[in-house]
C-alpha positions as semicolon CSV with decimal commas, in nm:
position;residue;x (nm);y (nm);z (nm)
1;X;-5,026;0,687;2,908
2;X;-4,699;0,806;3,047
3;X;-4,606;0,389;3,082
4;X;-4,702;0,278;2,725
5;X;-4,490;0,568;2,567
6;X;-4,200;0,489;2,796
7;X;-4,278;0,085;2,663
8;X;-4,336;0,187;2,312
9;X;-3,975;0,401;2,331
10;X;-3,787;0,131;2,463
11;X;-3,936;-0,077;2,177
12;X;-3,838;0,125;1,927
13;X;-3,480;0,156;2,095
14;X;-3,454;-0,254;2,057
15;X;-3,575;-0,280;1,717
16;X;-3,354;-0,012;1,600
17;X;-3,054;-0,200;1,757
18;X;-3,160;-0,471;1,571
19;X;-3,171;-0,303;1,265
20;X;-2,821;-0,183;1,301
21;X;-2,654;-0,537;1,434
22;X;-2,740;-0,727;1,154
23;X;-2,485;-0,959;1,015
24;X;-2,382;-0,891;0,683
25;X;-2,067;-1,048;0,454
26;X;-1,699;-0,881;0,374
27;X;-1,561;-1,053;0,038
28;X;-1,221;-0,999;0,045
29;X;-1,161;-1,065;-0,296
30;X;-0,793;-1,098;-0,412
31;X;-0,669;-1,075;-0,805
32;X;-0,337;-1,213;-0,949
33;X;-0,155;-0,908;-0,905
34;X;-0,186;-0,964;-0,538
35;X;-0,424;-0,719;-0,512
36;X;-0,722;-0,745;-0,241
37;X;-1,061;-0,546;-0,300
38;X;-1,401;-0,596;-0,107
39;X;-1,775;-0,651;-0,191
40;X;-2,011;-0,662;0,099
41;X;-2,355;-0,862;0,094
42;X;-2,655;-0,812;0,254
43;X;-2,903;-1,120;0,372
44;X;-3,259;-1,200;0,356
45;X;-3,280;-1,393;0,645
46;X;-3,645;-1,391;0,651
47;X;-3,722;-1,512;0,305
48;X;-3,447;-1,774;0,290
49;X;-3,333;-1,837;0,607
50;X;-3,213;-2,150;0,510
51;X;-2,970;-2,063;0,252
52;X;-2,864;-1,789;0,462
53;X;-2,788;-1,986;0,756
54;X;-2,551;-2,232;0,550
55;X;-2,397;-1,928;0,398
56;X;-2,311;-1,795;0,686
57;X;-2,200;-2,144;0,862
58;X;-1,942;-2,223;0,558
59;X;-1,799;-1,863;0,584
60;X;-1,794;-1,920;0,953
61;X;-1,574;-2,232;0,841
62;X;-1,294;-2,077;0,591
63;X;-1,463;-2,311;0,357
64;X;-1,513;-2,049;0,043
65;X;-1,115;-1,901;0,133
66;X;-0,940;-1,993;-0,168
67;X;-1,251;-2,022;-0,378
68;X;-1,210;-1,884;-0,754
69;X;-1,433;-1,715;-0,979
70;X;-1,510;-2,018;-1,222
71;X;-1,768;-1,847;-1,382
72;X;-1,730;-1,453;-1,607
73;X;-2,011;-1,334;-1,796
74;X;-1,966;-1,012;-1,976
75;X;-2,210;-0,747;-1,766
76;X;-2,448;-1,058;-1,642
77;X;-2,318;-1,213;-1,362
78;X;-2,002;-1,417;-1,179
79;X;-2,028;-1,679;-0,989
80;X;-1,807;-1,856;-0,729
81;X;-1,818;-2,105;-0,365
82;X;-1,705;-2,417;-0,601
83;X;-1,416;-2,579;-0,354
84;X;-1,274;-2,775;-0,660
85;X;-1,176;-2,435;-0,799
86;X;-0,912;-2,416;-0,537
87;X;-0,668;-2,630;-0,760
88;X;-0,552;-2,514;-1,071
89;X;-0,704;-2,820;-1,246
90;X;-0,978;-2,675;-1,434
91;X;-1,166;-2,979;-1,557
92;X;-1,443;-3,048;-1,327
93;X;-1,442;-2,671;-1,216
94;X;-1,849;-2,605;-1,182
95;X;-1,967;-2,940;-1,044
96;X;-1,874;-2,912;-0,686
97;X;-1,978;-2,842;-0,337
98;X;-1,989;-2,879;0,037
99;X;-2,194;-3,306;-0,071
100;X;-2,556;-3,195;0,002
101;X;-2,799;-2,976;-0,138
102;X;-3,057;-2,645;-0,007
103;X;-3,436;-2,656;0,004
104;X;-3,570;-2,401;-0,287
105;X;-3,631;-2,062;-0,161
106;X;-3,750;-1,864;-0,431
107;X;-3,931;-1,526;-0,307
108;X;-3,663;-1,242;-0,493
109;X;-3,607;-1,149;-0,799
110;X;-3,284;-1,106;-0,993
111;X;-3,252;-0,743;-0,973
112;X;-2,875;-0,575;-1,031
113;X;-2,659;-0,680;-0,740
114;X;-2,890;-1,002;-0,628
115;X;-2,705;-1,287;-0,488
116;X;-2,847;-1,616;-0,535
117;X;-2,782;-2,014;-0,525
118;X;-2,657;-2,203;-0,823
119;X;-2,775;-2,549;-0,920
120;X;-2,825;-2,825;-1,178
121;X;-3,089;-2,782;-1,432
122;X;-3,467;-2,859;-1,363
123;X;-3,393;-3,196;-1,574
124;X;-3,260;-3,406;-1,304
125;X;-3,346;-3,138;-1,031
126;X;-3,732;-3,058;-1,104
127;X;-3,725;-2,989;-0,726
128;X;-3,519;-2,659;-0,798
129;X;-3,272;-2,762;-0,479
130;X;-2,946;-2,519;-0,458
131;X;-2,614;-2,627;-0,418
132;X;-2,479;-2,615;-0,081
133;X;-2,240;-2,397;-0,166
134;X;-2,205;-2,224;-0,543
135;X;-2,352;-1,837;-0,546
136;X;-2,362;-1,603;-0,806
137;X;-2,392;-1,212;-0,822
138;X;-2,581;-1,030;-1,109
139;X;-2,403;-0,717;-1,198
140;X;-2,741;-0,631;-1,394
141;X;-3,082;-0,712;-1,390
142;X;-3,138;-1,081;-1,520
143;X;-3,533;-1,120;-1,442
144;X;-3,578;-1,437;-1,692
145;X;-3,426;-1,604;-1,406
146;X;-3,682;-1,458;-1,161
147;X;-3,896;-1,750;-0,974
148;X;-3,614;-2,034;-1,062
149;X;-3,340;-1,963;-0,841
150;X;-3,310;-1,894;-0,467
151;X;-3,222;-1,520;-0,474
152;X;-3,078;-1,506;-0,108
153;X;-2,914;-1,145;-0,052
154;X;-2,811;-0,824;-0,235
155;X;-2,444;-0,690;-0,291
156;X;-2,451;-0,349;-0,066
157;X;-2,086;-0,214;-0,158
158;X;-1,827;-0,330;-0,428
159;X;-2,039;-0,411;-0,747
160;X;-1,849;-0,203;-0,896
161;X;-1,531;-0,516;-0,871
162;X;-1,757;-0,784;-0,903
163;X;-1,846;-0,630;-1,229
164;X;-1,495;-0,587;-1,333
165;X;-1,441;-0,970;-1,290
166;X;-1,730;-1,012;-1,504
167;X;-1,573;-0,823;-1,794
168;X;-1,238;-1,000;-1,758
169;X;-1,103;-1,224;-2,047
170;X;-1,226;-1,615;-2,058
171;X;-1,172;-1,953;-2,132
172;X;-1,459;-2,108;-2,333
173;X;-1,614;-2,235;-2,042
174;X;-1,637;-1,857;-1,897
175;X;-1,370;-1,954;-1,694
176;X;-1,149;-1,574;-1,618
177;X;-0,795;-1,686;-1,777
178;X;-0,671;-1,482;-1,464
179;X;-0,770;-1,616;-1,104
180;X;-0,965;-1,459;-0,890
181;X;-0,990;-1,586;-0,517
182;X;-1,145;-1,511;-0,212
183;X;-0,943;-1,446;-0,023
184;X;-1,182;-1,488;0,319
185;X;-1,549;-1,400;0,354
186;X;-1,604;-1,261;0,660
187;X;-1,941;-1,214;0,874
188;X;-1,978;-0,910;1,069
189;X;-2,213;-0,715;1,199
190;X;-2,354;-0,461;0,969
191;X;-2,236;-0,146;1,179
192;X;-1,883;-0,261;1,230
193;X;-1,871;-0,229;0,858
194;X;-1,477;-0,119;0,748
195;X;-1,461;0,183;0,547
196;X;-1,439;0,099;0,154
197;X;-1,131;-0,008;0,026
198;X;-0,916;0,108;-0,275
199;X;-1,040;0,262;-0,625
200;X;-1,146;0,065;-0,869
201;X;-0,951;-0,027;-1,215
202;X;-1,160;-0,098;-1,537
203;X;-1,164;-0,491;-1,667
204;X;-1,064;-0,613;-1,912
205;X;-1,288;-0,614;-2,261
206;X;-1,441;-0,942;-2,294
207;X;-1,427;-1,252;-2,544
208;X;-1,715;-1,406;-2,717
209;X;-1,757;-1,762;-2,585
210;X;-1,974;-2,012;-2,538
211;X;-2,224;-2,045;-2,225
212;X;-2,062;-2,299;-2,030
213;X;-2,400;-2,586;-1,928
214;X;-2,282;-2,676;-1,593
215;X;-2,418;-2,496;-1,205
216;X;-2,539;-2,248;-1,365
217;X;-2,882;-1,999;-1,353
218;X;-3,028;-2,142;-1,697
C-alpha cells in the first residue's frame, strides 16, 4: 500500500509538471504609434495537433514577424499570418500563405477568444483544408461558424487589444487603414509567462463596409 501511494504521488507530481510546462504563444503585437502590446494563446494540442504543430513550427521560424492585421471586423473577429501583408501593397492582401495547406480539424467551437484556421470557401475546398498559415481570433462568440473551421486554441490574456484592432477604422475590404504588425510570436512555456503588459486604450469607432470574400470564416 505504502508503494502504490508513493507511485501514485510521484504520478501526480509528473502530470502536474506537465500541466504547468505547456507551451503556449506571446503576440507581441505592435501599432503605428510604435506601440507594442501582447495577447497570449493557448493550444489544443490534442484535438488539432496538426495545426498546432505548424503553428508553432512557423513561429519557431520568424515567419508571422511582420505579419499585419488584413482583416477588422467590428466586435467579430481579426485575422492575420498572411506573409503578403508584409508589403504595403494591399492588392492581393488575403490570398497568401506558407504554399501548402492543413488537414481539417474541426472538434471546437467558436466561442469568444477561439483561435482558428482560415481558408477558401467549401466551393473549391469541399475538403474544408486550412491555410498553412492565416488565423483568426473571435473577440465574441461566432457559433454559425461552429463545425466549419479548425478552431485550434483560445486567447488566454490580451483580448481585450485584439478587440481594439477589431474596432479600428477600415478599408472596404476590412482592411485597418492603420497597420498593425506582429511584431514576433513567441512560444514559451506556459509558466514562464511575462507579467501583462501596458493598459489598454479604446479603438477606434468603426465604418460600415463591405465583407471582404477572400480567406475568410464564411
Amino acid at each position: 500500500m505504502k508503494k502504490t501511494l508513493i507511485l501514485l504521488t510521484s504520478l501526480c507530481a509528473t502530470l502536474g509538471s506537465a500541466l504547468r510546462a505547456d507551451d503556449v504563444a506571446v503576440l507581441d503585437i505592435r501599432f503605428e504609434d510604435g506601440t507594442v502590446r501582447q495577447a497570449v494563446i493557448e493550444f489544443y494540442e490534442k484535438d488539432a495537433p496538426q495545426t498546432v504543430a505548424n503553428f508553432q513550427k512557423l513561429a519557431g521560424k520568424g515567419f508571422y514577424k511582420g505579419c499585419a492585421f488584413h482583416r477588422a471586423i467590428p466586435t467579430a473577429i481579426v485575422q492575420t499570418g498572411d506573409p503578403l501583408s508584409k508589403k504595403k501593397d494591399r492588392t492581393a492582401v488575403g490570398t497568401g500563405g506558407p504554399g501548402y495547406t492543413l488537414p481539417p480539424e474541426i472538434r471546437h467551437p467558436h466561442t469568444k477568444g477561439a483561435v482558428a484556421a482560415a481558408r477558401v470557401g467549401d466551393k473549391v475546398n469541399p475538403q474544408r483544408r486550412s491555410n498553412g498559415s492565416q488565423f483568426y481570433v473571435c473577440v465574441s462568440p461566432q457559433r454559425q461558424l461552429d463545425g466549419k473551421y479548425t478552431v485550434f486554441g483560445n486567447v488566454i490574456r490580451g483580448l481585450e487589444v485584439l478587440e481594439m484592432i477589431s474596432n479600428r477604422s477600415a478599408d472596404t475590404n476590412d482592411y485597418p487603414i492603420e497597420r498593425v504588425l506582429l511584431k514576433k510570436v513567441s512560444i514559451i512555456p506556459r509558466e514562464k509567462l511575462p507579467a501583462p503588459v501596458g493598459a489598454q486604450q479604446p479603438g477606434t469607432a468603426p465604418e460600415k463596409k463591405p465583407l471582404l470574400r477572400r480567406l475568410w470564416p464564411f
